[in-house]
C-alpha positions in Angstrom: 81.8 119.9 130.8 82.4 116.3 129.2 86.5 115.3 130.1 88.4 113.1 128.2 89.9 110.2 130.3 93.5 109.6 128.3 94.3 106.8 130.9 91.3 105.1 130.2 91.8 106.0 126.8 95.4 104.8 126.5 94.7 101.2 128.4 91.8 100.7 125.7 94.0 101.7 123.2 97.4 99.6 124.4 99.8 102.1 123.9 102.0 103.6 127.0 102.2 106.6 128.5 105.1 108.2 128.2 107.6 108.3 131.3 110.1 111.1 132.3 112.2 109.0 132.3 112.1 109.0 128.7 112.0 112.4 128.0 115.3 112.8 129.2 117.0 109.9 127.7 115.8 112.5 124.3 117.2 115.3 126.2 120.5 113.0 126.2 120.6 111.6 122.9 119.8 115.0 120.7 121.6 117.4 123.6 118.6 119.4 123.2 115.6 120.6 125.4 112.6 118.7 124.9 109.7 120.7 123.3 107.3 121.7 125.6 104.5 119.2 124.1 106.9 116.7 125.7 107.7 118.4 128.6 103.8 118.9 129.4 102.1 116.2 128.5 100.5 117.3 125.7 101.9 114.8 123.3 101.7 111.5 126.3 101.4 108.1 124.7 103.5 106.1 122.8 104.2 102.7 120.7 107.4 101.6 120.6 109.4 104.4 121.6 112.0 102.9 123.6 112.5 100.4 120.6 113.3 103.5 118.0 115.4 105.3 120.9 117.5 102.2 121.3 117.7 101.1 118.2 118.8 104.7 117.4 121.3 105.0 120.0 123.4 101.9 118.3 123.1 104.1 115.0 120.2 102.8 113.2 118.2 105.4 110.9 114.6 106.5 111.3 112.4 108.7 109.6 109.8 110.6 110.4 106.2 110.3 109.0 103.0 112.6 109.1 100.0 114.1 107.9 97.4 116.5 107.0 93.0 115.6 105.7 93.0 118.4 103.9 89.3 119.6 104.8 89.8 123.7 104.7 91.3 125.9 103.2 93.4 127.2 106.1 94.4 125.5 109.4 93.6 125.9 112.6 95.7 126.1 115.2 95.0 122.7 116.3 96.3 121.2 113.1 99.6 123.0 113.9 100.1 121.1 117.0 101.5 117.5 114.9 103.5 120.1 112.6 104.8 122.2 115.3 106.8 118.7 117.2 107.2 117.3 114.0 109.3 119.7 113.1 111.1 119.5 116.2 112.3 116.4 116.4 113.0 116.6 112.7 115.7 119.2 114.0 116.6 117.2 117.0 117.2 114.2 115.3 118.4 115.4 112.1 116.3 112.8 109.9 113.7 112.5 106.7 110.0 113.2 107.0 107.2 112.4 104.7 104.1 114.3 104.8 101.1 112.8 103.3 98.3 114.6 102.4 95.2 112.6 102.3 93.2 114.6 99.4 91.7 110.9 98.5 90.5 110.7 102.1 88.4 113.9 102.2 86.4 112.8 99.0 85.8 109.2 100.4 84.2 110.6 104.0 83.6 114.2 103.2 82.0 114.1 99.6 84.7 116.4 98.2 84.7 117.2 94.8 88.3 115.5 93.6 89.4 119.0 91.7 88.9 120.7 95.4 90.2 118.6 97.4 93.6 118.5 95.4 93.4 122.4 95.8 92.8 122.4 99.6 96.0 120.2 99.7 97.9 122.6 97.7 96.7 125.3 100.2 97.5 123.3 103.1 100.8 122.5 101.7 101.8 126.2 101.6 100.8 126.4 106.1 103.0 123.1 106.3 105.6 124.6 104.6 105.6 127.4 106.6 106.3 125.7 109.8 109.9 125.7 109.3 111.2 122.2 107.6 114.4 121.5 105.8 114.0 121.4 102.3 116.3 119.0 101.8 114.9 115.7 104.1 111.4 116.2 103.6 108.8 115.3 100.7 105.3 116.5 100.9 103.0 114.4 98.4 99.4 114.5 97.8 97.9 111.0 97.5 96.0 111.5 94.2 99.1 112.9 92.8 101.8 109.8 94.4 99.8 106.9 94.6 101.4 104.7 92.1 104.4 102.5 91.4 106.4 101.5 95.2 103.4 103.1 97.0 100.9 101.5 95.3 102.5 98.0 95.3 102.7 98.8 99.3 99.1 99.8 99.3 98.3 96.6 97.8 100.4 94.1 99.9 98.7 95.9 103.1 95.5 95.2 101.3 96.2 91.8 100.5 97.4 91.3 104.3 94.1 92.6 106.1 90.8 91.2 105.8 87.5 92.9 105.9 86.1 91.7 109.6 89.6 93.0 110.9 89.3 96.6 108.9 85.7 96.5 110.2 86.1 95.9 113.6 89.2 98.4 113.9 87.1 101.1 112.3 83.4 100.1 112.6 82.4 100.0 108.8 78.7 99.3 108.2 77.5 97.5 105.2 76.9 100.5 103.8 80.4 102.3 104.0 81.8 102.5 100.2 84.6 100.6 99.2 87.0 103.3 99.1 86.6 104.1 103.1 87.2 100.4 103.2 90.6 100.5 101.1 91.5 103.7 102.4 93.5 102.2 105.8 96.4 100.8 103.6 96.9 103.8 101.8 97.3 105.8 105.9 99.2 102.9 106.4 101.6 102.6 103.4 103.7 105.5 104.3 104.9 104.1 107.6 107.0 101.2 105.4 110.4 103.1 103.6 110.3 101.7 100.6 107.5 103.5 99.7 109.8 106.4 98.9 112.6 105.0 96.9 113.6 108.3 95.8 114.8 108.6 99.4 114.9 105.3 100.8 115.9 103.2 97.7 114.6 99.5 98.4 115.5 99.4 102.2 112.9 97.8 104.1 114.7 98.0 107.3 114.4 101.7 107.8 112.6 102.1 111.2 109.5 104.8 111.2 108.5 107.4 113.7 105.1 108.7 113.8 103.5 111.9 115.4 100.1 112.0 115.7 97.2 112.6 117.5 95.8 109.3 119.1 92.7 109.5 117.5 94.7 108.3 114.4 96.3 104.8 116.8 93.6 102.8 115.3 95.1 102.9 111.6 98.8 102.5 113.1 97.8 98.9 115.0 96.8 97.9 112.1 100.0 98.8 110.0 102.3 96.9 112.4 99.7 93.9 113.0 101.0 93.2 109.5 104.3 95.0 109.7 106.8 92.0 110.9 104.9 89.7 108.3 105.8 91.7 105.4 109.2 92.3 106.5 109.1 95.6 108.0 109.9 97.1 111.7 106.8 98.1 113.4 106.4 101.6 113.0 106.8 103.6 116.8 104.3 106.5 117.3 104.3 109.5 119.7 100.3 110.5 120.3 99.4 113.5 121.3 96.2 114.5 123.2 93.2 116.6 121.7 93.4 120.3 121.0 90.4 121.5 122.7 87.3 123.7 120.9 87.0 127.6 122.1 83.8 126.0 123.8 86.4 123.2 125.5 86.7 119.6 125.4 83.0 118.7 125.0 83.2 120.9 122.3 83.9 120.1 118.1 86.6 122.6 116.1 84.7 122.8 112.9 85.9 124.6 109.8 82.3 125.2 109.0 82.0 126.8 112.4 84.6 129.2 112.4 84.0 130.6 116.4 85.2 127.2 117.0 88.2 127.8 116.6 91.5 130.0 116.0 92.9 129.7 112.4 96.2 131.0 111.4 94.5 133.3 109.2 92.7 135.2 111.6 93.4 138.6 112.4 94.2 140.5 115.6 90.8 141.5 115.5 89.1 138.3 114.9 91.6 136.1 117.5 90.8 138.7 120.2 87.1 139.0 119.5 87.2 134.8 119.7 89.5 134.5 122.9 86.9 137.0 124.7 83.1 135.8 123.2 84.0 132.0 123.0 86.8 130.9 124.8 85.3 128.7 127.7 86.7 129.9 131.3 86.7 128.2 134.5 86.9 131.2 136.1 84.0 132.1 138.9 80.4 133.3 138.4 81.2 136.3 140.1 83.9 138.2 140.9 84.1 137.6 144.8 83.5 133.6 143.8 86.6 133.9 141.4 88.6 135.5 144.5 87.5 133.1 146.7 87.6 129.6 144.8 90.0 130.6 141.9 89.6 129.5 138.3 89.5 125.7 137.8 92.7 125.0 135.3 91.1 122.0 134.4 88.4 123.4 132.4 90.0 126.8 131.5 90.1 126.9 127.6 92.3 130.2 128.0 94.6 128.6 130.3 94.3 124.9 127.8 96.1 127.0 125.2 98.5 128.6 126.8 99.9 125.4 128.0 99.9 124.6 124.1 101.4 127.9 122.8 103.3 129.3 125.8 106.8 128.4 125.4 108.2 130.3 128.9 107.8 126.9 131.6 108.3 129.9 134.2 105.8 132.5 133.1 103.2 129.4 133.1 103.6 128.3 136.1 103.1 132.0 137.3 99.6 131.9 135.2 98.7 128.7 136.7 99.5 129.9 140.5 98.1 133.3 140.1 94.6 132.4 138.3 94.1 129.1 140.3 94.0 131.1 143.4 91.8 133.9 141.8 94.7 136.5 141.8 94.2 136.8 138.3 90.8 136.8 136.9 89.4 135.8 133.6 89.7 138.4 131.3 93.5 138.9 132.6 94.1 135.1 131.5 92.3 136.2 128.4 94.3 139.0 127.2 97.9 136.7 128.1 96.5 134.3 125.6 95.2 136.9 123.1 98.9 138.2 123.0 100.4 134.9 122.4 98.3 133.9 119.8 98.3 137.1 117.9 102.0 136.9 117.5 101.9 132.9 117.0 99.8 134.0 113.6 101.3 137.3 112.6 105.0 135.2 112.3 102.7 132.1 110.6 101.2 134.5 108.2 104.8 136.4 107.7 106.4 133.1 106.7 103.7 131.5 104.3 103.9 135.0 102.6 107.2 133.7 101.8 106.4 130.1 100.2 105.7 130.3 96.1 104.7 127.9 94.0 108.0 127.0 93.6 109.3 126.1 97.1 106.1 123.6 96.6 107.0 122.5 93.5 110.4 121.6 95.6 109.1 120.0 98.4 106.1 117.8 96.7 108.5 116.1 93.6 110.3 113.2 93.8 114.0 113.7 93.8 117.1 112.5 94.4 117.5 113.3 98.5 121.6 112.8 99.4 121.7 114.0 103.0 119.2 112.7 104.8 120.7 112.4 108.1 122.9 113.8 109.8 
């Protein structure tokens, strides 16, 4: 089983991990508990940070900024994880969100027929929804359907700022790589400057931006605040997250075309248990009298991986963690926790996208006049 190094990974990156230290100064400042993905780990980097909490601490405003490729027609539960804090610290903070949905994207690098891809960001819209944001600080836009006037003039000053040997040795383009992939950076990037949104932000450059994301996406933020101070912007912070780990684990690839890869929000109770049981990777023994000798190996555990995502009780964990470690608790035990959890995780997803019609997304994806945005 392949392992990701994230310190390596974060010292080739040049972000910072993030400290305790930290966490509780945003325990102090919202005078809430910190989501578990802080708490744990999960979400561990950072750019910035201590910049936004100070400058927000002497009452400056930030927003916060996000997104979705919308590839599938329903999400899996990794693509819930950016959502899931995002939403948190939306409540914690009490500030403005975009999300962008990068329908443009998916036809550059997937081959997407335009038409579809502007429907798969419809249908993702309605799962984004359904995560629990206010209404009334957050605008969901599509790129195809946005892209034009402030954004657009944005898009084209990043352009004009960033050469082609810097896009290419950020990303690795090859001579062949169509112009479009080439472009599309400044368009991921245009978002992170507020005066892309005037119907929120009016003409205020000066607006600081907060961005959640996993830190597979760091590449295209360096290059946003390379040019940030130049064009007379803050440099946008960002909070990165690790990688949600395949059914088969870490050395595995979530797929939507591969659908044992992963747990979708659409699944059934059927279908997630069937998955948790046939796929899910264990680091559990090769026998029984192994597993009650040696214990399961947390590290590897896909079972155990989730729960740490999805498990909200710190106390019950830790109880997971001591009992199956020590092979107390075997396998299929640890299997049937996490079959539980996620079961109920997509029966109250499924409940509350039920509940989002085409006009609550109609709401959320137009331009309009946005009067409390904080506070």
């Amino acid at each position: 089983m392949c392992r990701i190094d994230y310190n390596k990974l974060t010292q080739q990156f040049g972000c910072q991990l993030i400290p305790d230290e930290m966490i509780e100064r945003v325990r102090k400042l919202t005078g809430v508990e910190p989501h578990p993905f802080l708490r744990r780990g999960i979400f561990f980097a950072h750019r910035d940070l201590k910049e936004l909490l100070d400058a927000y601490e002497k009452g400056e405003k930030f927003y916060l900024y996000t997104g979705r490729g919308p590839s599938s027609e329903a999400l899996h539960l990794g693509h819930l994880v950016p959502f899931q804090l995002t939403k948190w610290l939306q409540d914690a903070f009490k500030v403005p969100l975009v999300i962008q949905l990068t329908d443009d994207e998916k036809c550059l690098w997937r081959g997407l027929d335009a038409d579809e891809a502007v429907r798969l960001a419809y249908e993702n819209t309605k799962d984004i929804i359904a995560c629990g944001f206010d209404p009334e600080r957050t605008f969901i836009f599509s790129d195809f359907d946005y892209m034009g006037g402030n954004f657009y003039r944005n898009v084209n000053k990043i352009a004009r700022a960033v050469t082609f040997s810097q896009v290419r040795g950020i990303f690795g383009f090859e001579n062949d790589a169509n112009i479009g992939k080439i472009m599309f950076p400044a368009i991921q990037a245009a978002p992170a400057f507020a005066d892309t949104f005037p119907h929120m932000f009016g003409t205020n450059k000066k607006i600081r931006c907060l961005i959640p994301c996993a830190i597979d996406q760091d590449p295209y933020f360096r290059m946003t605040r390379d040019i940030s101070t130049k064009l007379g912007y803050h440099k946008c912070a960002l909070i990165e997250s690790r990688f949600f780990p395949a059914l088969q684990g870490e050395s595995g690839k979530m797929s939507a075309s591969d659908p044992n890869s992963s747990i979708f929000v659409t699944d059934t109770p059927k279908q997630i248990k069937t998955k948790v049981n046939k796929y899910a990777f264990t680091g559990g023994g090769d026998t029984l009298e192994d597993h009650r000798k040696y214990g399961g190996n947390l590290d590897v555990d896909v079972p155990y991986k989730y729960l740490n995502f999805f498990l909200d009780d710190d106390a019950k964990l830790m109880h997971i963690a001591e009992e199956y470690s020590t092979g107390r608790m075997l396998s299929g035990e640890i299997k049937a926790e996490l079959i539980a959890i996620l079961t109920d995780l997509t029966k109250k997803h499924q409940e509350a996208r039920a509940k989002v019609t085409d006009e609550i997304v109609k709401y959320f994806m137009t331009p309009r006049k946005m009067d409390n945005l904080w506070g």
